[in-house]
Each structure stands twice: as structure tokens, then as C-alpha cells.
C-alpha positions in Angstrom: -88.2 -55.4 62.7 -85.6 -58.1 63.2 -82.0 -57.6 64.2 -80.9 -58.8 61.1 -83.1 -56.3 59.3 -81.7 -53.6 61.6 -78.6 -54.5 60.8 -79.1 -54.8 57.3 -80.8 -51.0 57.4 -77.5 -49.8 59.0 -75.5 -51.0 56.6 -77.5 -49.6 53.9 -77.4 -46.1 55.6 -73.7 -45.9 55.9 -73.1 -47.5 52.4 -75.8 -44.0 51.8 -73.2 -41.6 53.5 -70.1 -43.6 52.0 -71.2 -42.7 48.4 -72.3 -39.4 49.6 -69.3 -38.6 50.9 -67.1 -39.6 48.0 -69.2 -37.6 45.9 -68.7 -34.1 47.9 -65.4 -35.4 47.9 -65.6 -35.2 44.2 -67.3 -32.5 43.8 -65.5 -30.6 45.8 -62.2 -31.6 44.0 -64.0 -30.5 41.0 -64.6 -27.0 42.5 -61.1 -26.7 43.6 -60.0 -27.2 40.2 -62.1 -24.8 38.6 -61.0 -22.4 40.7 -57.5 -22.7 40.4 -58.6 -23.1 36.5 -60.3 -19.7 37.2 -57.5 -18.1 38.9 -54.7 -18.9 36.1 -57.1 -17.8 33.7 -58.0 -14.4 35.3 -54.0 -14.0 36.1 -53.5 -14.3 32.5 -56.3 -12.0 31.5 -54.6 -9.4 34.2 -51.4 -10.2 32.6 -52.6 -9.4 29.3 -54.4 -6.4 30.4 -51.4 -5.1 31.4 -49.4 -5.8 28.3 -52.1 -4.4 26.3 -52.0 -1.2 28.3 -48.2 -0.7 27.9 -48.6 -1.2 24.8 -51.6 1.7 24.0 -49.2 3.6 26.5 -46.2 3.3 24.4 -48.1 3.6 21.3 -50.3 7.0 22.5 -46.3 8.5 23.1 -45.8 7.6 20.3 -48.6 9.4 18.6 -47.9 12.3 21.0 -44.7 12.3 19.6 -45.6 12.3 16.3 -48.3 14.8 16.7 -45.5 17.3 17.7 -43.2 16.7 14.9 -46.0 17.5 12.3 -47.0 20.4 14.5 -43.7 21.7 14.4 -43.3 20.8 10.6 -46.5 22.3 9.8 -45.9 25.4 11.4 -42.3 25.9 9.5 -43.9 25.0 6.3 -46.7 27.6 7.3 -44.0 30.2 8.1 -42.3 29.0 4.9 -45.4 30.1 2.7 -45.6 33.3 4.5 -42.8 34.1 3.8 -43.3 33.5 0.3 -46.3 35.4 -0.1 -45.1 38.5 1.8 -42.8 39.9 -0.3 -45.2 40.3 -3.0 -47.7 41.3 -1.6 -47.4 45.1 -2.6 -46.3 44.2 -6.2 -49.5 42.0 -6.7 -52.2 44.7 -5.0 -50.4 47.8 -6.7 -51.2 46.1 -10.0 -54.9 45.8 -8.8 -54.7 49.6 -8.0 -54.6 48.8 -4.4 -51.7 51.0 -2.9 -50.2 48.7 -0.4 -47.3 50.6 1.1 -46.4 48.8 4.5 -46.8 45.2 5.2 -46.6 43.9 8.4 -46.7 39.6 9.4 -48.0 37.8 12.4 -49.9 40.7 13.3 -51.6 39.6 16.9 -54.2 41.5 19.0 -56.2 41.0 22.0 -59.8 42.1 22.8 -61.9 41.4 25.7 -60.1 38.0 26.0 -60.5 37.0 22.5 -57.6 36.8 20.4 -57.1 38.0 16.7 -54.0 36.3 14.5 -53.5 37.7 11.1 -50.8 36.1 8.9 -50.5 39.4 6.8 -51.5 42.3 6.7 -51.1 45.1 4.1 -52.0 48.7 5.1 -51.6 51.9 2.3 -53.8 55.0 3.4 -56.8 54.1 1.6 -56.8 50.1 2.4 -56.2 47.7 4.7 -55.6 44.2 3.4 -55.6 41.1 5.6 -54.3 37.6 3.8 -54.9 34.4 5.3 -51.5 32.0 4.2 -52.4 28.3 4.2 -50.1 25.5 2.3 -53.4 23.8 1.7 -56.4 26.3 1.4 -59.8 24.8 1.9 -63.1 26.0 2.4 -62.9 26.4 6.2 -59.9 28.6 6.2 -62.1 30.7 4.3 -64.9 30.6 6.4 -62.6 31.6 9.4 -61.0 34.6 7.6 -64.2 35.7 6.5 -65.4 35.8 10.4 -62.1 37.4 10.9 -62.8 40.4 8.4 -66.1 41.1 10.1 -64.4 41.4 13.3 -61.5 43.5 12.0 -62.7 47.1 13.2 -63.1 46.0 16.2 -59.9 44.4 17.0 -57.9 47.5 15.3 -60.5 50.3 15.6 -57.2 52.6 14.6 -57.8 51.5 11.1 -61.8 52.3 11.1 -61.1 55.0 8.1 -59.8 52.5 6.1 -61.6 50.2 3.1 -60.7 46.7 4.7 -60.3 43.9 1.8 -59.3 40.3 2.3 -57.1 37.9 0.8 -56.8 33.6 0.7 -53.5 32.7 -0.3 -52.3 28.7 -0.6 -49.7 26.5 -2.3 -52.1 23.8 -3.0 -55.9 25.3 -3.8 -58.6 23.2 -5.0 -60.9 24.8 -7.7 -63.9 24.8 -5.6 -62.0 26.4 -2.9 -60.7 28.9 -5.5 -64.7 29.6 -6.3 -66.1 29.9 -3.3 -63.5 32.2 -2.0 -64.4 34.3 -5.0 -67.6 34.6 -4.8 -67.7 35.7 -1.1 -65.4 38.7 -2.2 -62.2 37.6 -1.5 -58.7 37.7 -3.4 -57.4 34.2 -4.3 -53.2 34.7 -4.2 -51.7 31.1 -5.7 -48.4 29.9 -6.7 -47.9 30.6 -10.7 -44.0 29.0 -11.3 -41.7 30.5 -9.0 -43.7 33.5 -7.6 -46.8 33.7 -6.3 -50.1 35.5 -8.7 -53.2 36.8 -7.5 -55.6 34.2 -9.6 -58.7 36.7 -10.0 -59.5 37.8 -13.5 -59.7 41.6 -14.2 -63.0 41.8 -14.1 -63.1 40.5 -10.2 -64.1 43.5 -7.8 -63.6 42.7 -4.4 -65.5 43.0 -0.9 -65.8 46.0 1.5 -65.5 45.5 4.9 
């Protein structure tokens, strides 16, 4: 190989690494870029991330807060319907020939850890008569209160010589509930005007516990 060749070869190499070099140059601008692309994109997915959790923070408090208030409303508008109910609770089972005599609310007992609530209860020497007071009756309240009755001796063994009988009572009672409460034994107590009427027809004999 000639000198000039050499020479010529030489050239050629470094005009190789030149162009190389320029290249990583580029590419590595290229990279740099993306990253810092990268980085301003993931700091404002973190920023946003964090908005977006203040913002299901603020809005579960709110629903907590919320969910308290109707709590609370609920359980005044309960006590509001018990209280209704109660008072004629021995006029309405005297005229079924059911003696009520005494009638206690918010009766609570305890047994083995387990806890029994009943919204009223109506006691005479022959019966006992536990009424379940819902604003809004529906089926599962009466599936709960029918559990209840069957636990009933157990919780208050002091009234084992009495017939236990059971009672629904609601402001707002759909028709099906109305039946299916019926069926299973129970009284149905409704709001008829500005009192409050058991809606059973004469012919309706209720359940034994």
C-alpha cells in the first residue's frame, strides 16, 4: 500500500469516527430529552395523582359526613314512628281481643354475646307482642323480626308462659310487603289518616310463637 493510500485510509477512518461521534452526540441529546420529557411528564402524573387523591379524600368526608347526617335523621324519624305507633298499641290489640296491658319501647337484652333490640313490646298476662317499627317496611325487616320471634324465649325466658305474637308496623308499606308479612303470621300496623290501624281483615288469625 502506498503512502498516499495510507493516508487516504486514515482519513477515511477518522471521517468514520467524526460521523460516529456526532451521531452518539445526537443520540445521546435525543435521550437526554426524552428523559427530561419523561420526568415532566411523570411529575405531572404525580401531581395529578395527588390532586386526584385530595380530591377522593375530601369527597369520601364528605360522604362520611353525609352518611351521619342521614344516620342521625333516620334514627329520629325511626324514633318518630315509634313513637307514633306506641300509644296505640293497646287500643289496636284490645280490639283484636288481645289484652295488651303494659307496653314497654326499646326493650334491649343480651345473651351469650348476642344482642336482642325490640322496638315495642306489648305484654298482658296471656300475650306477649313484639312490633318491629320501620318508616319504610320491606321484606327484610320482616325476615329479621321473624328470626327475632323465634329467638324470643330465649332472650326473655321470664315470659316462656306467655303466647308470643308479632307485629310489622311502617309508614310507607308496599302491598307485597303487606302480603308476605301476612302470610307468615304476622300483624301488619299502617298509617290510616292521622292514627295508625292494624290492616288485617277480621278473618286474619295470627302466629304462635
Amino acid at each position: 500500500m502506498t503512502p498516499q493510500e495510507m493516508e487516504k485510509n486514515v482519513e477515511e477512518v477518522w471521517a468514520l469516527f467524526r460521523e460516529t461521534a456526532i451521531r452518539f452526540q445526537e443520540t445521546d441529546k435525543k435521550f437526554q430529552d426524552t428523559d427530561r420529557l419523561l420526568s415532566q411528564r411523570f411529575q405531572e402524573t404525580d401531581r395529578q395523582f395527588k390532586e386526584t387523591d385530595k380530591k377522593f379524600q375530601k369527597t369520601e368526608n364528605e360522604i362520611r359526613r353525609v352518611s351521619e347526617n342521614v344516620d342521625k335523621l333516620t334514627g329520629k324519624w325511626g324514633r318518630f314512628v315509634e313513637g307514633l305507633v306506641a300509644p296505640g298499641v293497646i287500643r289496636l290489640f284490645r280490639e283484636r281481643d288481645i289484652g295488651i296491658k303494659t307496653v314497654f319501647q326499646r326493650v334491649r337484652t343480651r345473651l351469650d354475646g348476642d344482642t336482642m333490640e325490640i322496638d315495642i313490646l306489648g305484654v298482658s298476662q296471656e300475650h306477649v307482642v313484639l312490633v318491629e317499627v320501620k318508616s319504610t317496611l320491606g321484606v327484610d325487616d320482616v325476615r329479621d323480626h321473624l328470626e327475632r320471634l323465634d329467638k324470643f324465649r330465649q332472650f326473655l325466658p321470664e315470659y316462656a308462659d306467655r303466647k308470643v305474637i308479632g307485629a310489622v308496623a311502617g309508614i310507607v308499606i308496599e302491598e307485597n310487603v303487606g302480603r308476605f308479612a301476612y302470610r307468615r303470621g304476622l300483624f301488619v300496623i299502617g298509617q290510616s289518616g292521622d292514627a295508625v290501624e292494624i290492616l288485617n281483615d277480621t278473618k286474619f288469625s295470627p302466629r304462635i310463637w
